[in-house]
N, C-alpha and C positions, 0 to 999 in steps of 0.2 A: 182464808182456807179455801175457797172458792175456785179461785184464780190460780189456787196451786192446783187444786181438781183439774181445773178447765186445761194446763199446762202438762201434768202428765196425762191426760187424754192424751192432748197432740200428738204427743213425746212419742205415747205408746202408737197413736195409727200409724204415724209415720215410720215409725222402726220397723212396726209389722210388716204394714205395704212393702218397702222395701225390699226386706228380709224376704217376704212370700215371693216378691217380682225378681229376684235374685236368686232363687233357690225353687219356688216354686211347691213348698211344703207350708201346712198350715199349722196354725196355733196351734202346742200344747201344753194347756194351763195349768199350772202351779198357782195354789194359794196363799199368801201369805199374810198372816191375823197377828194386828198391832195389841199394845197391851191393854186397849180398850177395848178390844172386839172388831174392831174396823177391818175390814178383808178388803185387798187386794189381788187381782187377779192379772197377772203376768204368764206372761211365755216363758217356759220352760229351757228358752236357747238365753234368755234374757235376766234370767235366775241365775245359771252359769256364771255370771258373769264374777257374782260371790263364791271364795272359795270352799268357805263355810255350807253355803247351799249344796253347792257342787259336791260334795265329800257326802251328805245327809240324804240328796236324791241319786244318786251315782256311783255313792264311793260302796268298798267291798263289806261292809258292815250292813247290817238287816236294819234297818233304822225307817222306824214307823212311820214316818215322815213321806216314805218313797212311797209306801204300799197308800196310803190315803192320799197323797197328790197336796199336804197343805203344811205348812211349817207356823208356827205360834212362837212369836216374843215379845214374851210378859213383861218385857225389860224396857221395850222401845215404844216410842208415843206416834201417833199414825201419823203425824206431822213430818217423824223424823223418817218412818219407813215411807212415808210418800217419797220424799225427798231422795232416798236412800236406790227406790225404783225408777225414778225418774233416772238419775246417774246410770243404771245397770243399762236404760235402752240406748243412753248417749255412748254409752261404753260401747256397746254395741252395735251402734250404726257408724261409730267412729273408727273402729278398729281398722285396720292399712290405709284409712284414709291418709293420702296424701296432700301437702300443702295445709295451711293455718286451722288448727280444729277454734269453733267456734267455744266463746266462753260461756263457761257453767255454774252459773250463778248459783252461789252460798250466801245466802245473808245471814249476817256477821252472828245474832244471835243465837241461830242454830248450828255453829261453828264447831264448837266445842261436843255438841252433841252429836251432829254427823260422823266428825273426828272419831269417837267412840264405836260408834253403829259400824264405820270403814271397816278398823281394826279388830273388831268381832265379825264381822262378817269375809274379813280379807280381800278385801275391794282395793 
């Protein structure tokens, strides 16, 4: 579990840095709290990337979610939302890249459960 911490660290500076030195606007964080309580804390351009989130911080409905900045799924285990956020910054530092995207390692165990986490969240 460690290793995946250490992992989407990276994930995350590196999308940041970029996104800031490409744009020149700073973090704005959204929370996101696994069914154990474990909080994650993401950009707000990098949350988008779900169309589920998108709809709950954005879309035309009052959804309590926008006004306190933090989304809660009692459903998903922080293993599979690490995993789930790591994908939203490759998503995102990936997007009009041109030429070979590098691969985005799923191990095979949690296959089945990202698979789920995707299609509820519309990734």
């Amino acid at each position: 579990m460690s290793s995946m911490r250490d992992a989407l660290k990276s994930t995350v500076a590196q999308a940041v840095a970029t996104n800031n030195a490409n744009s020149g606007i700073t973090m704005d964080p959204v929370k996101l709290i696994a069914a154990d309580g474990s909080e994650i804390i993401v950009d707000r351009r990098a949350a988008m990337v779900s169309g589920t989130i998108k709809s709950m911080l954005a879309g035309p409905g009052n959804f309590s979610e926008r006004q306190q900045g933090e989304i809660k799924f009692p459903e998903m285990s922080a293993r599979i939302l690490e995993k789930t956020v790591q994908y939203f910054y490759y998503k995102l530092r990936h997007t009009n890249t041109t030429g070979p995207l590098p691969e985005f390692k799923i191990e095979p165990e949690s296959a089945l459960e990202l698979l789920m986490a995707a299609n509820f969240l519309d990734t």
